[in-house]
VOBA-1610 file (N, C-alpha, C; in pm, whole numbers, padded with zeros to 5 digits, always signed):
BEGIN
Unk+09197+11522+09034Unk+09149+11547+08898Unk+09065+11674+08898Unk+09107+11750+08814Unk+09037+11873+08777Unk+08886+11844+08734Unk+08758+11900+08802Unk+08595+11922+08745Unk+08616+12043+08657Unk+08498+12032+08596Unk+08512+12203+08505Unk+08333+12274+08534Unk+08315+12364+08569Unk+08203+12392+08541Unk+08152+12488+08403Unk+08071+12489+08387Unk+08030+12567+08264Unk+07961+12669+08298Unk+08033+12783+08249Unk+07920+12907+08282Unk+07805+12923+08217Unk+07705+13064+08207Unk+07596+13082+08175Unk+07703+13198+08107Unk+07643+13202+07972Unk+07754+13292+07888Unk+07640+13368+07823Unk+07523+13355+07807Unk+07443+13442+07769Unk+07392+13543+07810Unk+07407+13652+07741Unk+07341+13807+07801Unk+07238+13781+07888Unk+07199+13848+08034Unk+07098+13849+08086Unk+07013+13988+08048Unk+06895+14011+08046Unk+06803+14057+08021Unk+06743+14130+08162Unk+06701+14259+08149Unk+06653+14328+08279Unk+06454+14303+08211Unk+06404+14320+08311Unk+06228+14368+08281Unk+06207+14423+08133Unk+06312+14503+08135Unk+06268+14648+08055Unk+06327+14559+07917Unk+06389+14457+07937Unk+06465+14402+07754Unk+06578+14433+07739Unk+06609+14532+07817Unk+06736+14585+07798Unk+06850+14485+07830Unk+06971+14474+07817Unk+07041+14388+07852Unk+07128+14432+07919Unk+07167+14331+08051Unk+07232+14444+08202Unk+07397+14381+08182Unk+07393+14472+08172Unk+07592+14495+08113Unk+07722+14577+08267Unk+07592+14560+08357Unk+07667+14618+08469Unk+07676+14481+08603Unk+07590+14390+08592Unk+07578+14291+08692Unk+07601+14182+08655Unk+07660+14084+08724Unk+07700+13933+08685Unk+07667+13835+08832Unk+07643+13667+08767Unk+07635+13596+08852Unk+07750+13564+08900Unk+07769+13527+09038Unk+07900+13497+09088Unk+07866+13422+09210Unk+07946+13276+09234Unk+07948+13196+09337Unk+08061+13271+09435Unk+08037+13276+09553Unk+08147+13351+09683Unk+08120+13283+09762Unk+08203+13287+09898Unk+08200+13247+10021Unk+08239+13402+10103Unk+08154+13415+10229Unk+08155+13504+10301Unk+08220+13450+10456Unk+08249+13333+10458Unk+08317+13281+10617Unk+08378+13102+10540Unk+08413+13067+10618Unk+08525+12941+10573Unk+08429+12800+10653Unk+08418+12717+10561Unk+08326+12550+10567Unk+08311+12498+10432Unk+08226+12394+10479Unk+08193+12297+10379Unk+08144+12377+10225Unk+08071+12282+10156Unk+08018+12332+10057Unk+07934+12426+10078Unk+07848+12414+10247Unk+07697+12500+10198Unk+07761+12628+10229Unk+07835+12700+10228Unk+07925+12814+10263Unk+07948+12865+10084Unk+07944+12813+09988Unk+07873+12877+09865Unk+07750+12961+09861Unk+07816+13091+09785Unk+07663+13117+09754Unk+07664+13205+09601Unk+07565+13179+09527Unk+07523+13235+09404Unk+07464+13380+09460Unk+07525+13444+09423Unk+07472+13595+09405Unk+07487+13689+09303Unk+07431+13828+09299Unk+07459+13885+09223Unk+07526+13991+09198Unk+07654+14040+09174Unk+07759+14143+09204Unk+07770+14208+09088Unk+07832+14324+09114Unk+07894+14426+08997Unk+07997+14359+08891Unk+08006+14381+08759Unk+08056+14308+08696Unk+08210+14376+08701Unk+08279+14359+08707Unk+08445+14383+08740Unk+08473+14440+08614Unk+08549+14559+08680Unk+08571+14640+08557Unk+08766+14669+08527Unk+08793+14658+08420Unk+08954+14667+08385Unk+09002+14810+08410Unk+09084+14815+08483Unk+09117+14909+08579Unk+09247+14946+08544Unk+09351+14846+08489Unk+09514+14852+08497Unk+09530+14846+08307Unk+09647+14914+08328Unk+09651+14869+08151Unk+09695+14805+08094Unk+09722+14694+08145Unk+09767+14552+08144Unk+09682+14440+08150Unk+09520+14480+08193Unk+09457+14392+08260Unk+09355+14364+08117Unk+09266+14225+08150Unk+09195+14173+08023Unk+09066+14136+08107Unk+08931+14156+08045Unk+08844+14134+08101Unk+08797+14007+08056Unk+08747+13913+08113Unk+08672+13806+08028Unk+08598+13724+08018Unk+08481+13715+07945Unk+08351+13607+07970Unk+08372+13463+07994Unk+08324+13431+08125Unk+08391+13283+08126Unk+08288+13238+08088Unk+08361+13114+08009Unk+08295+13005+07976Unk+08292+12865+08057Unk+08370+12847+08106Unk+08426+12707+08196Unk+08524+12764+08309Unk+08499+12710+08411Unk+08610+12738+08580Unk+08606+12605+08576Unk+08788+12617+08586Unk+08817+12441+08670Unk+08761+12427+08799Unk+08740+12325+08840Unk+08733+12325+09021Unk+08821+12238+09086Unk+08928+12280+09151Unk+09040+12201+09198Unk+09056+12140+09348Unk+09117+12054+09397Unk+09146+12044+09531Unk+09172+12191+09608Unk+09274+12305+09574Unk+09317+12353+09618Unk+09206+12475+09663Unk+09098+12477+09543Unk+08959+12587+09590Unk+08944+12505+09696Unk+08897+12387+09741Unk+08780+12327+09837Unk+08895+12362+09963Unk+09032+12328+09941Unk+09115+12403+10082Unk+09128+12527+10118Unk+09127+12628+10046Unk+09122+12745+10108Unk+08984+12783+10094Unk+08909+12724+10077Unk+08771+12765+10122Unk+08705+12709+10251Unk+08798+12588+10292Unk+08775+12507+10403Unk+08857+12619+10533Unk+08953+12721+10471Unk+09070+12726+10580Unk+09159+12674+10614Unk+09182+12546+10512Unk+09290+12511+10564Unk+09455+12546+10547Unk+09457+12630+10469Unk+09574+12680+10424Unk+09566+12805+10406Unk+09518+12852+10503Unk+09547+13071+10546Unk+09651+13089+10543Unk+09753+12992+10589Unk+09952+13068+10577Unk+09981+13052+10448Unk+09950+12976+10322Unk+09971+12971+10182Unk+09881+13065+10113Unk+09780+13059+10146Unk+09692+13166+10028Unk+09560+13243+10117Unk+09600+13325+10202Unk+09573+13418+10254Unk+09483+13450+10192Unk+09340+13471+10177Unk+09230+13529+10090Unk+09133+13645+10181Unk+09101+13743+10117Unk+09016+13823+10172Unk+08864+13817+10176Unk+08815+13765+10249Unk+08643+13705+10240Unk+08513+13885+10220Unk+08493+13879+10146Unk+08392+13736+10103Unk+08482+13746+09994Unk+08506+13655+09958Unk+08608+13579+09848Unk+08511+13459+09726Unk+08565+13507+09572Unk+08492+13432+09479Unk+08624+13349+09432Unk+08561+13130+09461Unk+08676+13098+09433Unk+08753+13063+09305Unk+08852+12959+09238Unk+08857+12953+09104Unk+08947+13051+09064Unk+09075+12876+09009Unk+09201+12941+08953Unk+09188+12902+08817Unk+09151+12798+08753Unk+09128+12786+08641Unk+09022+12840+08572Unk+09031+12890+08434Unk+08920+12946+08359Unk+08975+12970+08220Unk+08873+12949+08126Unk+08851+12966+07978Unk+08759+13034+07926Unk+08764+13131+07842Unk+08712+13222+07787Unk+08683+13328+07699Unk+08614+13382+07647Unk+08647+13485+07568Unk+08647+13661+07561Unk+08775+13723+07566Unk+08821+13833+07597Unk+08682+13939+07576Unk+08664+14037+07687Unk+08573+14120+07654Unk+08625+14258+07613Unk+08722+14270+07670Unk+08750+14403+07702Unk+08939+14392+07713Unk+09000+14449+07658Unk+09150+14466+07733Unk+09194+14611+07717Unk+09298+14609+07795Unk+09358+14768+07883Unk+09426+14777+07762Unk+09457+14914+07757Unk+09532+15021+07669Unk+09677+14982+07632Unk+09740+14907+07716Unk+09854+14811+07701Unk+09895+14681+07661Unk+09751+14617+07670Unk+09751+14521+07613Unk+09814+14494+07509Unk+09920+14414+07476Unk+09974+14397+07315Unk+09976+14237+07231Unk+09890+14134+07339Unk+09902+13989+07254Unk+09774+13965+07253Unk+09686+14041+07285Unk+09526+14015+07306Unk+09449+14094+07238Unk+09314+14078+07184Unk+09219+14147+07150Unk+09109+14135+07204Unk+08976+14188+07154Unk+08873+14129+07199Unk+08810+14060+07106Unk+08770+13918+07148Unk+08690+13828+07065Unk+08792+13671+07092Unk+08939+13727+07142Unk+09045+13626+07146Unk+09011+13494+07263Unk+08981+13368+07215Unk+08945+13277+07325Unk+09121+13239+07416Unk+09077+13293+07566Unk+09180+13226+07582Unk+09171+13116+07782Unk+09296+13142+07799Unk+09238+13018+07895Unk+09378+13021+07982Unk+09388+13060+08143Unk+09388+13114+08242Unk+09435+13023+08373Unk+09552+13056+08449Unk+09596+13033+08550Unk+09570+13166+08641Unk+09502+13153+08755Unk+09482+13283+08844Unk+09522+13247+08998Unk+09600+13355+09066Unk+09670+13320+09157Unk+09540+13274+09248Unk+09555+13180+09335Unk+09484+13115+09396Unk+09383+13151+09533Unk+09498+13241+09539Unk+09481+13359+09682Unk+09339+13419+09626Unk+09367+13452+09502Unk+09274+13578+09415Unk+09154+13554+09372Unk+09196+13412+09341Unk+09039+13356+09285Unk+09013+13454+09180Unk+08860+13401+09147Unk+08747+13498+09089Unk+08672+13394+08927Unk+08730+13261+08891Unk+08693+13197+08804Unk+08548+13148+08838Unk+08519+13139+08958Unk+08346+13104+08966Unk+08251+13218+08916Unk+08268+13260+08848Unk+08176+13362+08808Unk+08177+13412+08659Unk+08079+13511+08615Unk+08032+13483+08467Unk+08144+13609+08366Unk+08233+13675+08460Unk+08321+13769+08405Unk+08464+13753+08505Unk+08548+13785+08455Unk+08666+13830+08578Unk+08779+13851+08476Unk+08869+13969+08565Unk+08953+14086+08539Unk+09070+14002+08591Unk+09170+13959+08455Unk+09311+13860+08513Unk+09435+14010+08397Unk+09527+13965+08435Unk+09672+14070+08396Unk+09691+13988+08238Unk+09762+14023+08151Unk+09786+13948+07992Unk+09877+13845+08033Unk+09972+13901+08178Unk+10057+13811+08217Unk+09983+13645+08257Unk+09870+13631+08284Unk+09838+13511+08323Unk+09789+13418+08182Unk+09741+13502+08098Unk+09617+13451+07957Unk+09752+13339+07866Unk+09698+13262+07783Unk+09737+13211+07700Unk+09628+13180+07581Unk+09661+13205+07468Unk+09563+13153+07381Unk+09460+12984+07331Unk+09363+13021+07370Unk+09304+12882+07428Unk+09326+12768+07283Unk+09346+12678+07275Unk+09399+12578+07164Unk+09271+12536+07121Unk+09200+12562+06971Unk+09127+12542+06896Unk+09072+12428+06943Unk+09172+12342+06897Unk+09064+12170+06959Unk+09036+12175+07058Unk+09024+12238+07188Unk+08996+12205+07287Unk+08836+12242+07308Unk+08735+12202+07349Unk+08602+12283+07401Unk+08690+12396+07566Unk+08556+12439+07556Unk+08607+12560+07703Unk+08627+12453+07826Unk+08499+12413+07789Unk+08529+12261+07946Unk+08660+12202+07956Unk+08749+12161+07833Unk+08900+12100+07911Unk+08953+12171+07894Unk+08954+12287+07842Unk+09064+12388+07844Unk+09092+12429+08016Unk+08934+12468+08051Unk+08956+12507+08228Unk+09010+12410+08293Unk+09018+12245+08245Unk+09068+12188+08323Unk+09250+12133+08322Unk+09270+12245+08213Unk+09411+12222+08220Unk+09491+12306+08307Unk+09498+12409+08323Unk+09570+12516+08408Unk+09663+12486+08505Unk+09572+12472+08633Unk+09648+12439+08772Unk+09756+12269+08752Unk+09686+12239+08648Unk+09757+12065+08685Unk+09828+12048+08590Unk+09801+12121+08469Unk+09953+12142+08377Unk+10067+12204+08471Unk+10093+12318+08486Unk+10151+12401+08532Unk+10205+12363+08637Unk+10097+12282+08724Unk+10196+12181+08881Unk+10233+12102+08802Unk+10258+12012+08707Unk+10317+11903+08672Unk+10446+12001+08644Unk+10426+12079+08544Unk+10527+12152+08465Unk+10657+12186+08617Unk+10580+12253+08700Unk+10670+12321+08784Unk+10780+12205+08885Unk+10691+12156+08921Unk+10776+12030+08964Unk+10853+11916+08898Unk+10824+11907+08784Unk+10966+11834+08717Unk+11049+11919+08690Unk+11050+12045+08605Unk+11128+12096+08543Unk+11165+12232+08613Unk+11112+12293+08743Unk+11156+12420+08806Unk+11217+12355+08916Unk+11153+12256+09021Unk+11191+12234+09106Unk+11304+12059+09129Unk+11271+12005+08994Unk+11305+11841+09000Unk+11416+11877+08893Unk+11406+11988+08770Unk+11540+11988+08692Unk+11560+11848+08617Unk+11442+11808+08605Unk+11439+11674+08526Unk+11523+11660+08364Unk+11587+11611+08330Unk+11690+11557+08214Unk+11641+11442+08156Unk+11721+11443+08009Unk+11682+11292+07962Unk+11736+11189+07990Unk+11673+11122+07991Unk+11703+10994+08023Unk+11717+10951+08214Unk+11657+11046+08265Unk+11628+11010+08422Unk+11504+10924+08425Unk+11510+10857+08572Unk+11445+10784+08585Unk+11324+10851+08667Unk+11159+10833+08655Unk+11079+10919+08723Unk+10978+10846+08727Unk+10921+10816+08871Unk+10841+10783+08949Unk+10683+10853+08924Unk+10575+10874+08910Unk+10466+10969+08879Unk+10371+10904+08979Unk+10344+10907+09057Unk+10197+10859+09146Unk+10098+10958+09142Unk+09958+10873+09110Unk+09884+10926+09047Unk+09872+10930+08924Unk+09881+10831+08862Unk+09905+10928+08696Unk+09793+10928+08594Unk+09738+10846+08691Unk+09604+10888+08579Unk+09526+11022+08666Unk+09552+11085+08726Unk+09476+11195+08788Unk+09523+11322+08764Unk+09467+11408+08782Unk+09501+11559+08680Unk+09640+11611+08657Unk+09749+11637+08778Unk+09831+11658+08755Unk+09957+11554+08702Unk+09884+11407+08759Unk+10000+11283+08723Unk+09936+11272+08580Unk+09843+11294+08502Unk+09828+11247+08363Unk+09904+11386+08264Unk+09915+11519+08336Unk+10023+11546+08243Unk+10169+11561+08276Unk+10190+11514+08405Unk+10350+11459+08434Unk+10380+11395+08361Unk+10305+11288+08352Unk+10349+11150+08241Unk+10417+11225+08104Unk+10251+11287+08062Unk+10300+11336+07871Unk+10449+11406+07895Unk+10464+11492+08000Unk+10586+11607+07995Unk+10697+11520+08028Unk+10734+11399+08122Unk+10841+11371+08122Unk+10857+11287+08011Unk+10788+11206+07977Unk+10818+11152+07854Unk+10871+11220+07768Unk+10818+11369+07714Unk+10864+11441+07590Unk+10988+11468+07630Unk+11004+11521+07754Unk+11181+11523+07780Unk+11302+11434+07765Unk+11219+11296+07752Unk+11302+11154+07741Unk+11318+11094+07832Unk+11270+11102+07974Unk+11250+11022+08055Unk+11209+10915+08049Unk+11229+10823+08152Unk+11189+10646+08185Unk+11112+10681+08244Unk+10938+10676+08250Unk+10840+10731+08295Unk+10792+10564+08367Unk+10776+10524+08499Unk+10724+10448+08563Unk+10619+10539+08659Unk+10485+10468+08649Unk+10366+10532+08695Unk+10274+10430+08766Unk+10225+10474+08867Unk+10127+10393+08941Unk+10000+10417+08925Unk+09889+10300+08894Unk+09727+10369+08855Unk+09685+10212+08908Unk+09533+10260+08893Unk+09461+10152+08966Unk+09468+10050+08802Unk+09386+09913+08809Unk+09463+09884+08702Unk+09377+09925+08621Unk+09243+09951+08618Unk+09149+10038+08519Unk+09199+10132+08448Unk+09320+10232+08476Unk+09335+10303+08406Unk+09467+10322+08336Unk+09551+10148+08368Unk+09640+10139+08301Unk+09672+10175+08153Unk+09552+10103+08068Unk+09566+10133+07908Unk+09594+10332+07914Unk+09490+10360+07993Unk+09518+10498+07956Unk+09626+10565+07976Unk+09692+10536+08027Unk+09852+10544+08132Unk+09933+10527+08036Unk+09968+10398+08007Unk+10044+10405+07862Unk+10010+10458+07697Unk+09883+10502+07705Unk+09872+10560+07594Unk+09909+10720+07599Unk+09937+10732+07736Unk+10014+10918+07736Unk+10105+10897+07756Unk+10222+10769+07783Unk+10352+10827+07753Unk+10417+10677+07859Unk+10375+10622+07933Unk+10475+10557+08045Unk+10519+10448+08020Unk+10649+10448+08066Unk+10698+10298+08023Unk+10687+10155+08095Unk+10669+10242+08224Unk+10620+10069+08294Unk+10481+10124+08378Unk+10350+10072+08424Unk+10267+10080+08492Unk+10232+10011+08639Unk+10287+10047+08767Unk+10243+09923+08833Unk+10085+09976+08895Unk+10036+09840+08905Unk+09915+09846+09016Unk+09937+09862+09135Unk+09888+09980+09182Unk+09942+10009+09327Unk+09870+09910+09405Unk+09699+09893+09374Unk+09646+09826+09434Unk+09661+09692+09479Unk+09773+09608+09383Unk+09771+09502+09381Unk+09939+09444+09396Unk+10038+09575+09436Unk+10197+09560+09473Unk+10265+09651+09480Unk+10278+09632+09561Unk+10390+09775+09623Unk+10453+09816+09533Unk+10468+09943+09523Unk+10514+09973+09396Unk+10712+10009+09411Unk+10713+09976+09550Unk+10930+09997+09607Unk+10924+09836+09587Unk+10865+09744+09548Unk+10895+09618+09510Unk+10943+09620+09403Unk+10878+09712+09305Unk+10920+09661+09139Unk+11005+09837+09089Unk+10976+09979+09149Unk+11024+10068+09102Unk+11189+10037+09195Unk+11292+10069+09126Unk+11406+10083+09162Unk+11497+10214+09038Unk+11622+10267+09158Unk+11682+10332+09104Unk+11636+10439+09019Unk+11521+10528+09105Unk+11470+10602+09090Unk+11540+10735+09070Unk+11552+10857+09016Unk+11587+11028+09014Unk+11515+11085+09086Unk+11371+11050+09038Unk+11272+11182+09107Unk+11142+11094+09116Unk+11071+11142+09222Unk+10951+11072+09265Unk+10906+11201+09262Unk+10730+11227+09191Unk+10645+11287+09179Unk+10525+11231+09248Unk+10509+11322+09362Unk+10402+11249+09440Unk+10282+11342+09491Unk+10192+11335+09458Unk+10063+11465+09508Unk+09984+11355+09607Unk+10042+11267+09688Unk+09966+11179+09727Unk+09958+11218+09857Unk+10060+11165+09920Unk+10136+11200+10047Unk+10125+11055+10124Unk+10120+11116+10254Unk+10085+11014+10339Unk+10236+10902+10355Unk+10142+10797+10359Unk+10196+10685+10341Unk+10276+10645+10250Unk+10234+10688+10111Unk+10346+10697+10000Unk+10432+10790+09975Unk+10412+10891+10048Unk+10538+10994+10060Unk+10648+10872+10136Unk+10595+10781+10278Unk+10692+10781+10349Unk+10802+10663+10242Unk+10668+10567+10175Unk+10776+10437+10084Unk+10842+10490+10005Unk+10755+10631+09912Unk+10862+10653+09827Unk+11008+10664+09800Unk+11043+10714+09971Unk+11221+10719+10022Unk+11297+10610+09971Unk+11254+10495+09971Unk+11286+10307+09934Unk+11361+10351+09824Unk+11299+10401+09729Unk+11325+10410+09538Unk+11402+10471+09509Unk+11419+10547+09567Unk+11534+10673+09516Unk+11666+10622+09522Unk+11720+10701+09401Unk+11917+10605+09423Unk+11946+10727+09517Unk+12057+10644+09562Unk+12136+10707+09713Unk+12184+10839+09613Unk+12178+10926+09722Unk+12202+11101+09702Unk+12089+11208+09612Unk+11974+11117+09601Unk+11898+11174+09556Unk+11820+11267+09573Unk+11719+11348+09554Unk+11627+11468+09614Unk+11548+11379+09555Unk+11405+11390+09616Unk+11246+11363+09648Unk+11206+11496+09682Unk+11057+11517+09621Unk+10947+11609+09646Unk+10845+11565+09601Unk+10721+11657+09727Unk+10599+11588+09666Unk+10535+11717+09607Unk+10487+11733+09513Unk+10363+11815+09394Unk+10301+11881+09480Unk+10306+12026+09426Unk+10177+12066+09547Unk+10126+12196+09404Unk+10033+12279+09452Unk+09995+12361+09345Unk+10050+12511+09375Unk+10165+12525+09443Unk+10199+12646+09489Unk+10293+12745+09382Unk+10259+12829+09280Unk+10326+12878+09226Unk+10468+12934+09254Unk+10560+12877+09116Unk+10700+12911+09168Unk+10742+12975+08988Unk+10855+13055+09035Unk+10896+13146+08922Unk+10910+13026+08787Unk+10905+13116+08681Unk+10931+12967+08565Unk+11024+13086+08444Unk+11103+13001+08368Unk+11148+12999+08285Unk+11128+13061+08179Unk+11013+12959+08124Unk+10918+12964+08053Unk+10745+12970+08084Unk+10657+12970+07954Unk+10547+12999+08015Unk+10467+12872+07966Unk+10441+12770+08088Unk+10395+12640+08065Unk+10251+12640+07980Unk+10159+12779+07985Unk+10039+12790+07902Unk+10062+12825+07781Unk+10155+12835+07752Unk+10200+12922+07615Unk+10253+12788+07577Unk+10313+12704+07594Unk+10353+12588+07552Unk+10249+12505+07583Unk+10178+12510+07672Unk+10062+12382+07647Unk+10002+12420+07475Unk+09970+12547+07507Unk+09867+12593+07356Unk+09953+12527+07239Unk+10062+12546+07257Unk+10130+12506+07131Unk+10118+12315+07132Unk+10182+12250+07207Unk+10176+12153+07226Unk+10010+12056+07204Unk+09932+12099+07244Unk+09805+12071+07183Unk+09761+12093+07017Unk+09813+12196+07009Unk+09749+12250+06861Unk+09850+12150+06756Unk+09960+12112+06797Unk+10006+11985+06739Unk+09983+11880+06763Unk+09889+11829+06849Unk+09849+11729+06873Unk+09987+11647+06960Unk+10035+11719+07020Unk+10150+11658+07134Unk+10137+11651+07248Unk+10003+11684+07327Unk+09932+11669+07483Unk+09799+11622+07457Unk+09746+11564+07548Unk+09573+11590+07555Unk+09569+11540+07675Unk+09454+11686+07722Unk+09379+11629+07867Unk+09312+11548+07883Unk+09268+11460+07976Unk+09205+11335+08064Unk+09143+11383+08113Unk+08987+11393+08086Unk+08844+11420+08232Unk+08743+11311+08216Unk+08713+11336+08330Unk+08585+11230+08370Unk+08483+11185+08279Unk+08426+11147+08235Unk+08297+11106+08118Unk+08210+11204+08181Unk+08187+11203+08323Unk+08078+11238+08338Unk+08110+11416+08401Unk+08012+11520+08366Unk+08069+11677+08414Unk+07959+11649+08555Unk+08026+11715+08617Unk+07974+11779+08761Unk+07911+11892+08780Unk+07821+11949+08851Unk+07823+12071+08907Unk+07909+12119+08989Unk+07910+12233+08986Unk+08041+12321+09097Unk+07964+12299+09207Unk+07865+12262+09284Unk+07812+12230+09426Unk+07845+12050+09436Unk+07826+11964+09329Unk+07829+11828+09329Unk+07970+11845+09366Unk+08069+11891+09240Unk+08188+11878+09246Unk+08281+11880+09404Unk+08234+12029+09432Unk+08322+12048+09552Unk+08240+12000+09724Unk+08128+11915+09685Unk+08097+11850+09789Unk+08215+11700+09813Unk+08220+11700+09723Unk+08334+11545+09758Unk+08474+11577+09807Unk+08466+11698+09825Unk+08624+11744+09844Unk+08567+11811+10056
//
């Protein structure tokens, strides 16, 4: 499940009153560990360089599994990062500045951000992304779930429909589904017409079927290759152990994959359709009651 943090969006102030339009706060890591390998400092504010590129005040950075791994090291052959490195792929915000090329953006435009992962730069109070990444942030949303849609829309999106080629009326497995990327697997295969069977603890059953699924099992309380059969596609960000049962479910000649957050070419542009899809009231994100700090947050990871 996606955390969101909230930035500090207000002008800072030098001695003199003046207001410093050249420096910003920014969380980085300078070597690879735990949490205390964060640090708040204070850097040059990133300036739009390409004429394509959009500058923009964040308001909210998601904080995902995939920051706390390449900040751990554990995945240098996937997302190679150059230290000292600021982390944060998700972000929402409002445009400060855009390049001379810019043609779907202005400034003042709230919008809200997938950033390659390698690249980071959402922990901090400005950052310089291409028009190619922005989507226009969806009115109802506050900045806080907007940041937390990005990475786990977009992995849901990519793996049913880039890599799974999901159709109507297939049958689809979702583990996890009440958790960031399985709660919008659910909404998306459903809208496609899928038989959406999903596994959640049973606490978060009601919520499970109120985004879209047709059957719910309790993982906790039965195997879920007892009651799922004649499966298409198993969606799994789990692994492990349920990677290995999931094999059980699948009808003979099938493909299985498990979810991961690794960007793959698309079609279409899953932020450009979330925006839309929200602003009709045809998605909504799932977060925690309670917000985290970006040090609370990525200590549990």
């Amino acid at each position: 499940m996606s955390r969101t943090l909230e930035a500090i969006t207000s002008p800072r102030s030098l001695a003199s009153g003046k207001v410093d339009n050249q420096t910003m706060k920014a969380v980085r890591i300078h070597k690879y560990g735990g949490p205390e390998v964060l640090q708040s400092e204070d850097l040059p504010r990133p300036q739009v360089s390409a004429a394509t590129e959009v500058l923009i005040r964040v308001h909210a950075a998601g904080v995902n599994p995939v920051d706390s791994a390449i900040r751990r090291g554990l995945v240098k052959e996937i997302f190679p990062v150059s230290l000292p490195w600021i982390p944060g792929s998700d972000v929402s915000g409002v445009i400060e500045e855009v390049g001379p090329d810019v043609t779907r953006f202005k400034k003042g435009d709230e919008v809200f951000a997938l950033l390659n992962p390698a690249k980071g730069g959402a922990y901090a109070e400005y950052v310089v992304v291409s028009e190619s990444e922005l989507a226009l942030k969806p009115k109802l949303l506050h900045h806080i779930r907007a940041a937390a849609v990005p990475v786990a829309a977009v992995t849901a999106w990519n793996a049913l429909f880039e890599t799974a080629q999901l159709q109507s009326g297939q049958r689809v497995l979702i583990h996890g589904a009440a958790g960031g990327v399985g709660h919008f697997a659910v909404q998306l295969a459903k809208r496609k017409g899928a038989h959406v069977i999903a596994t959640a603890s049973a606490k978060n059953h009601e919520l499970v079927y109120e985004l879209g699924a047709d059957e719910v099992i309790d993982y906790q309380a039965q195997k879920f290759e007892d009651v799922a059969r004649k499966i298409d596609i198993v969606l799994d960000s789990i692994g492990g152990d349920t990677q290995e049962r999931s094999w059980k479910v699948l009808k003979k000649g099938e493909s299985w994959f498990r979810s991961c957050s690794r960007h793959r070419g698309k079609k279409q542009d899953p932020l450009a359709l979330a925006e839309q899809w929200f602003k009709a009231g045809r998605m909504a994100p799932s977060l925690p009651r309670s917000r985290k700090s970006l040090t609370q947050a990525n200590s549990r990871r």
